[in-house]
C-alpha positions as CSV (number, residue, x, y, z in Angstrom):
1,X,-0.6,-2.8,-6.2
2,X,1.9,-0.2,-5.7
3,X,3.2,1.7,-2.9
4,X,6.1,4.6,-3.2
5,X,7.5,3.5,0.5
6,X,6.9,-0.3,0.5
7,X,9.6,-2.2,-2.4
8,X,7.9,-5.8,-1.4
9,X,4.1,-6.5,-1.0
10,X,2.9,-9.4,-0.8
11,X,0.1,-11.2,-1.9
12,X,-1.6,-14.5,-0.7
13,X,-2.5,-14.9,-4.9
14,X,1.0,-12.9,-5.8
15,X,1.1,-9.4,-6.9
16,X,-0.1,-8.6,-9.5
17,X,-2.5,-10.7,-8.0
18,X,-5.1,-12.6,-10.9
19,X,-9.2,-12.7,-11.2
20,X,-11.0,-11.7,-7.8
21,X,-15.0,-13.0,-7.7
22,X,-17.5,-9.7,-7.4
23,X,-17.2,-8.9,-4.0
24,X,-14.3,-10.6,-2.8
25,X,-11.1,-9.1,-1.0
26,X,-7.4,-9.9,-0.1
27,X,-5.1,-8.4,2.0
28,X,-1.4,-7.8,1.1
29,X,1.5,-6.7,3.6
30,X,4.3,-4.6,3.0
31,X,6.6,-3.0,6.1
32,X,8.3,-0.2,6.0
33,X,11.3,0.8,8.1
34,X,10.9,4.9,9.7
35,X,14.0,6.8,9.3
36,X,15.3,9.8,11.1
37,X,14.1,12.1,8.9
38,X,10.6,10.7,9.4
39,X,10.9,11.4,13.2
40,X,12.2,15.0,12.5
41,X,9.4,15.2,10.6
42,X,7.1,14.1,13.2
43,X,5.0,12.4,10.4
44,X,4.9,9.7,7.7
45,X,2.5,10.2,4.9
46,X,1.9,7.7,2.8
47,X,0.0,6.5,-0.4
48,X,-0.9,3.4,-2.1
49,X,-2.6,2.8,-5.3
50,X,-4.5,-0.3,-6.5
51,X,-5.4,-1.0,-10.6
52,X,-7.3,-3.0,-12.0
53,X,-8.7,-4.4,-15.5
54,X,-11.9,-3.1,-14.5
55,X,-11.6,0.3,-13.3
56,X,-9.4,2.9,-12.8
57,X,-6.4,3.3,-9.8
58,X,-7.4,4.0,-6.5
59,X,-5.4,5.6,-4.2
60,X,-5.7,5.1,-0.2
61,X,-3.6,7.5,1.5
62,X,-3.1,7.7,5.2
63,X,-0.6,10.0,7.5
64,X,0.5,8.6,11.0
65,X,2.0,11.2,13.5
66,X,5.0,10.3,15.5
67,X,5.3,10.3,19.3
């Protein structure tokens, strides 16, 4: 899992993170500090991909708008 904004996700199972069973799911955390130019902006945009052995990336992306 890679994300342009976040340097350090984590993983319960580590990242890269090993064999998932069909239809299972975990949830890694990342934080991200806003700057200035992020509140100038009025906006952070950001996206995430996810690979895997089995089938292509898969980007989520995801823009939150600043008070």
């Amino acid at each position: 899992m890679t994300d342009p904004l976040v340097s350090g996700i984590s993983c319960p199972s580590g990242n890269p993170m090993g064999s998932l069973p069909a239809g299972a799911t975990e949830t890694c955390t990342g934080s991200y500090t806003i700057t200035a130019a992020n509140i100038t902006a009025g906006q952070v945009t950001n996206t995430a991909t996810a690979t895997s052995d089995e089938t292509g990336p898969v980007d989520a992306s995801d823009t939150v708008s600043l008070p």
